[in-house]
C-alpha positions as CSV (number, residue, x, y, z in Angstrom):
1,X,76.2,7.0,53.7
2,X,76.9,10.1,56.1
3,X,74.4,12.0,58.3
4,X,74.8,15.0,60.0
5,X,73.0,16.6,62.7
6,X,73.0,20.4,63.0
7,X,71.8,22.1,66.0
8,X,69.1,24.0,63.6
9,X,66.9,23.6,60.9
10,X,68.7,23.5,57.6
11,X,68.3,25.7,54.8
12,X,70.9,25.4,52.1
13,X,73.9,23.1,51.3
14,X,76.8,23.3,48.7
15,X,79.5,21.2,47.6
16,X,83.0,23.1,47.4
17,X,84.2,23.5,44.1
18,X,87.8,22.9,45.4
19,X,87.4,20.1,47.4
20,X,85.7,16.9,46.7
21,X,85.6,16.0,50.7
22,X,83.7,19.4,52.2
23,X,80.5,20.9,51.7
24,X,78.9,24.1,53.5
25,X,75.6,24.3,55.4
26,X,73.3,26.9,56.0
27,X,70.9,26.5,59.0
28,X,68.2,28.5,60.9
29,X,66.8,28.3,64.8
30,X,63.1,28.2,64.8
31,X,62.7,27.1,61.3
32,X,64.2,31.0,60.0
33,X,60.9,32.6,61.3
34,X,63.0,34.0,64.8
35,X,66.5,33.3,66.5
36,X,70.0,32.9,65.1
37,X,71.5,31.4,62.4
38,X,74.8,28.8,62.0
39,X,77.2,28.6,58.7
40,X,78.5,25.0,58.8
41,X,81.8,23.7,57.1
42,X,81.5,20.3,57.0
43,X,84.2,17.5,55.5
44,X,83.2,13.9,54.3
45,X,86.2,11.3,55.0
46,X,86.2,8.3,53.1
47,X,83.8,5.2,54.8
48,X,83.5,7.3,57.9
49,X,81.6,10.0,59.3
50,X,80.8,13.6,58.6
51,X,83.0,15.8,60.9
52,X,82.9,19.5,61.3
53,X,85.7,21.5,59.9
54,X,84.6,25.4,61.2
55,X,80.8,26.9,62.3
56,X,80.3,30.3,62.1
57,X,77.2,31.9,64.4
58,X,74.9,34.7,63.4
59,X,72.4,36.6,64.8
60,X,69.8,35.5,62.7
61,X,69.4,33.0,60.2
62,X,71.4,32.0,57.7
63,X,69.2,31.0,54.6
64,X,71.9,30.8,51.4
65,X,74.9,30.2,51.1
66,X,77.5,29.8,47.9
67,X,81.5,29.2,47.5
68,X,83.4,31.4,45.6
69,X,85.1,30.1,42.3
70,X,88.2,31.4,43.2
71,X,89.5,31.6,46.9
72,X,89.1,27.9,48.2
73,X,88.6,29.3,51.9
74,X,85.9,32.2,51.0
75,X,82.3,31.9,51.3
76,X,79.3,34.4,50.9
77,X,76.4,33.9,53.2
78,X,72.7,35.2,52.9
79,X,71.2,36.0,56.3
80,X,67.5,37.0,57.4
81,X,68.8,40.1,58.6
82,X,69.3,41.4,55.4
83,X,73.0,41.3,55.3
84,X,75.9,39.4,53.2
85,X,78.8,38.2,54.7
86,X,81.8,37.0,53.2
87,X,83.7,34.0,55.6
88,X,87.2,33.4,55.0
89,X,88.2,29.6,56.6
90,X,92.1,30.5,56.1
91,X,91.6,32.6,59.2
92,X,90.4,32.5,62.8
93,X,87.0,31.7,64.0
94,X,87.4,35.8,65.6
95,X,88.4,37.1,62.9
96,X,84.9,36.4,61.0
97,X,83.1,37.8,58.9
98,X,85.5,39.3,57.5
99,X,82.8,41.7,55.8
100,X,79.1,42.3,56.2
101,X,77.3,44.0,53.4
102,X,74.1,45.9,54.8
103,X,72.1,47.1,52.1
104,X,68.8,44.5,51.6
105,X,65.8,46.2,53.7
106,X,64.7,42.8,53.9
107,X,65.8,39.2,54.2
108,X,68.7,37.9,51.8
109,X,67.2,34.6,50.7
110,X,69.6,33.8,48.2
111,X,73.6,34.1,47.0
112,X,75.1,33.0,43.7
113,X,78.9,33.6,43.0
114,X,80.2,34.1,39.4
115,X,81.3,30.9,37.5
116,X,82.5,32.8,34.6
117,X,83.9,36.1,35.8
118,X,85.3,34.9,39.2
119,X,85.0,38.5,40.8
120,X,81.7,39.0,41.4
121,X,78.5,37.6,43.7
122,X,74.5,38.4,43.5
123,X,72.2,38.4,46.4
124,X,68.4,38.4,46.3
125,X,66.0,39.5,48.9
126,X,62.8,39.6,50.0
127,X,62.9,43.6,49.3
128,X,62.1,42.9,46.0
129,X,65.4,43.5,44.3
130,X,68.7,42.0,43.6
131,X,72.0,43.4,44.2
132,X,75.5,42.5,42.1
133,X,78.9,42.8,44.5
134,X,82.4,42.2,43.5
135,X,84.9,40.7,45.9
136,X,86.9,44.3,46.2
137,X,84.3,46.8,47.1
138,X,82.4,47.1,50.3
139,X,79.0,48.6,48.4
140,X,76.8,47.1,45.9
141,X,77.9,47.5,41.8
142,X,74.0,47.6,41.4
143,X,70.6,47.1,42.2
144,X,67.7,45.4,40.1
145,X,64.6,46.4,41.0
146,X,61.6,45.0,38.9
147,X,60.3,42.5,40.7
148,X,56.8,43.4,42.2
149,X,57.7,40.8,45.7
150,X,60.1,38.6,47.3
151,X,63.2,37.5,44.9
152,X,63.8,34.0,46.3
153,X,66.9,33.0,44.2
154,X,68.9,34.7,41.2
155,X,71.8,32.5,39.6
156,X,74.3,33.2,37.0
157,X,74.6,31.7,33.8
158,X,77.5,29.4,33.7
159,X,78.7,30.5,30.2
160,X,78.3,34.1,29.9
161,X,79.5,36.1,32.9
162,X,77.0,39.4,32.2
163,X,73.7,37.1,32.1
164,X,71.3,35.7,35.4
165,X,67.9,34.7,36.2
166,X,65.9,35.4,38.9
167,X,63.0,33.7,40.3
168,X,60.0,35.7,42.4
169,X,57.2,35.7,44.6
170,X,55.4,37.7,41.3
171,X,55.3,34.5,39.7
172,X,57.5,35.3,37.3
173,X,60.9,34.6,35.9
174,X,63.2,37.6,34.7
175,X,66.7,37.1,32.5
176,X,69.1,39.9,32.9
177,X,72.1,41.4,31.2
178,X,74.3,43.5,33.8
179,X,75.6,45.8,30.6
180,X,71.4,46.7,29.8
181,X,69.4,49.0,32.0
182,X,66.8,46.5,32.7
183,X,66.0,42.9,32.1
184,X,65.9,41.4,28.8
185,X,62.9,38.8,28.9
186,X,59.9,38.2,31.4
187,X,58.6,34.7,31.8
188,X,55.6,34.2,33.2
189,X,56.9,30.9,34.5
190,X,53.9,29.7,36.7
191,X,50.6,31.1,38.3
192,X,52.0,30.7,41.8
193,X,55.4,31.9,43.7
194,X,58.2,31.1,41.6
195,X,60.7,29.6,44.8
196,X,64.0,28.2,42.1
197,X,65.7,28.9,39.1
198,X,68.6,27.4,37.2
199,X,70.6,27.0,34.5
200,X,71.6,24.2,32.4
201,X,75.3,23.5,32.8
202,X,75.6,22.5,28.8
203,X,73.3,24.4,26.9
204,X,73.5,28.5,28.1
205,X,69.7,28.9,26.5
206,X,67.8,26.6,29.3
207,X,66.6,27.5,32.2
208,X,64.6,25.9,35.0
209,X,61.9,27.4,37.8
210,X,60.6,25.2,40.4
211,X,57.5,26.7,42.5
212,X,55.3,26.4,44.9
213,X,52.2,24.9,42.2
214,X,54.6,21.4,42.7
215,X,55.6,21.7,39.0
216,X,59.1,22.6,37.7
217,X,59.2,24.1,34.5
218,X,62.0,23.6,31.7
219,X,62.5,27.2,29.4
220,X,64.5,27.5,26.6
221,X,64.9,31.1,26.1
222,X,65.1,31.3,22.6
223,X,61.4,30.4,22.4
224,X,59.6,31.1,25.6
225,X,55.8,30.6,25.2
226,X,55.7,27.2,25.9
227,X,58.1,25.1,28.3
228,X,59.4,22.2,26.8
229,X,59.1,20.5,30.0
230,X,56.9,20.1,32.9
231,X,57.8,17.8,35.7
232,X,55.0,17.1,38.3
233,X,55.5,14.4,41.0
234,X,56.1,16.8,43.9
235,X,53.5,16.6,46.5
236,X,54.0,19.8,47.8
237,X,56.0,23.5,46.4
238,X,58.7,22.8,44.9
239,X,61.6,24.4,47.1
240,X,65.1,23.8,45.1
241,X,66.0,23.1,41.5
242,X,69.2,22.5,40.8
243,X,70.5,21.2,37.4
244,X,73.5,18.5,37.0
245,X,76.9,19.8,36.4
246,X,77.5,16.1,34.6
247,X,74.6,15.2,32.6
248,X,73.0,18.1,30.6
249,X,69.3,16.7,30.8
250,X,69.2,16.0,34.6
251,X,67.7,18.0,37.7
252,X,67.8,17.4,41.2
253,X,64.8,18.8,43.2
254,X,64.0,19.1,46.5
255,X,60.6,19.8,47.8
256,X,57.9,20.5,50.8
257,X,57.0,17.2,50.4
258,X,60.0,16.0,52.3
259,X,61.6,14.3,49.1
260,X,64.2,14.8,47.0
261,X,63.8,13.8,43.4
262,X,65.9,13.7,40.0
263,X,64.4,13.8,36.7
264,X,65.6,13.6,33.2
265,X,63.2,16.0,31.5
266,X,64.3,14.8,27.9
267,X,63.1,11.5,28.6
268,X,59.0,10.4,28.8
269,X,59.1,8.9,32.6
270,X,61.0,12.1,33.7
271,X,61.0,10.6,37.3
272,X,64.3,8.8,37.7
273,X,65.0,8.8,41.4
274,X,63.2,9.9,44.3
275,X,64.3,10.0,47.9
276,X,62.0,10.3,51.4
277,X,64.9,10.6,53.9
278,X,63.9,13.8,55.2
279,X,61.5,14.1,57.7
280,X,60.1,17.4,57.6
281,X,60.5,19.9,54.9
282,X,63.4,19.3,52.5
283,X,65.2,22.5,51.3
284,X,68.5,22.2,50.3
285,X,69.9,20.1,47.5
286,X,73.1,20.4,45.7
287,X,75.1,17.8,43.4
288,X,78.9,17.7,43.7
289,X,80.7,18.7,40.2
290,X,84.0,16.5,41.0
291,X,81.9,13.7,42.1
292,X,79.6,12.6,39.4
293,X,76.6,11.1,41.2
294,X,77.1,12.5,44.4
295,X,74.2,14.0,46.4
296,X,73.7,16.5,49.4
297,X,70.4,17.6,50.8
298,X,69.3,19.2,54.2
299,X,65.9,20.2,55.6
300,X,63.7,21.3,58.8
301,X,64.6,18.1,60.6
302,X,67.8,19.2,61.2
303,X,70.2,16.9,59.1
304,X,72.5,16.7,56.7
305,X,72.5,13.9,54.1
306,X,75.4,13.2,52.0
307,X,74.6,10.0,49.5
308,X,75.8,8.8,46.2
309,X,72.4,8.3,43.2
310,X,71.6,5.0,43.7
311,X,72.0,4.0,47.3
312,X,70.1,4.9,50.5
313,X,71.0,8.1,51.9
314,X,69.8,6.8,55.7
315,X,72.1,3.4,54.9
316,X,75.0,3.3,57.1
């Protein structure tokens, strides 16, 4: 299957919910601790290589990245400087970003655009807080500020456009409702940094967190005191958890440990598939939701793997 080599360390990849050919790429110099940052748009051709359809340069890293769900050309980046920016492909190279939201005092770590309202975007940062955007205005709807450190991801619920999760350094989990002043449920997830969170694409009540104790935990929210699922098998934290937009039980994960894995957490041997491609520290994994089965990961060493469940993501 496809490789691709980026000239940084890779942070984040996404599938386009448009296109089943082109994914985007978030990458770092210097492993995101100093130096600039790259936005790749990358397409996949049928049998043959991975070619590069637009890059975008930052000054500093880029560490999320996520498409929105209703311009095919428009993508929201997170980048260590604290900003957001919003890339449109339909236009020049020079004529991007075509915004930059500057409110984080810290490092945006993570983005997540709206499945179910289509108008609106949420960054987290390592300021502690989250913000919610909409497309149309050039300052933040909001700010949620509970957590006690570093908000590594927040994502949307898939079903209900008013509900997210958000995952922290303060080892907890926190579900939120944009029309209530606060958040509506704590869960003290794990006893270490809580790095992932997300939701199942079937059922809007569960919820996964990944962290760095190498477990990921499965929540249903409705009854929070126990998980009703704990995966172990990572070596290392656990650095991405991503749910499958095709099968309702199945989770991709992605890990220090250099592996990616996928689980079915309603089955005993939870373990279904793990892959040791990367060799450094794998941090990005996404699944494609027009092709069932179809993988993407990318990590510190640089490149990108694109690989159907099954096969060999280094096989040519």
């Amino acid at each position: 299957m496809p490789i691709f080599k980026t000239p940084f360390n890779g942070y984040a990849v996404k599938f386009s919910p448009f296109y089943e050919h082109r994914l985007a790429v978030a990458t770092s110099q210097n492993f995101g601790i100093l130096g600039n940052g790259r936005l790749h748009v990358l397409d996949l051709s049928p049998g043959g290589p991975i070619t590069e359809f637009a890059s975008f340069d930052t000054a500093d890293g880029v560490y999320d990245i996520s498409w929105s769900e209703t311009h095919d050309s428009l993508i929201i980046a997170a980048v260590a400087d604290g900003s957001v920016k919003l890339y449109d492909l339909a236009l020049p190279i020079t004529s991007n970003p075509i915004r930059s939201l500057q409110e984080h005092a810290r490092e945006t770590h993570s983005v997540d655009y709206n499945t179910v309202r289509k108008d609106s975007f949420l960054s987290s940062s390592w300021d502690d807080t989250i913000k919610l955007w909409t497309i149309d205005r050039p300052t933040s709807v909001r700010t949620f500020k509970e957590h006690t450190y570093c908000v590594y991801a927040a994502a949307w619920n898939p079903r209900h456009g008013d509900v997210f999760a958000s995952a922290s350094g303060d080892c907890t989990a926190r579900i939120w409702d944009v029309r209530e002043p606060g958040s509506t449920m704590i869960l003290p997830a794990h006893e270490f940094e809580i790095l992932s969170c997300d939701w199942n694409k079937y059922d809007d009540c569960i919820i996964a967190t990944a962290s760095v104790d190498k477990s990921i935990k499965v929540w249903d929210v409705r009854n929070y005191r126990m998980p009703i699922a704990v995966l172990n098998g990572h070596g290392y934290a656990v650095r991405k958890v991503k749910f499958s937009p095709h099968r309702g039980s199945v989770i991709a994960s992605c890990s220090y440990d250099m592996t990616v894995c996928l689980w079915d957490y309603m089955v005993e041997d939870a373990l279904i598939g793990r892959y040791d491609h990367h060799t450094e520290f794998a941090v990005g994994v996404d699944m494609s939701v027009l092709v069932e089965g179809l993988l993407a990961s990318t990590g510190w060493d640089e490149l990108v793997y694109v690989w159907q469940h099954g096969t060999d993501p280094r096989a040519p």
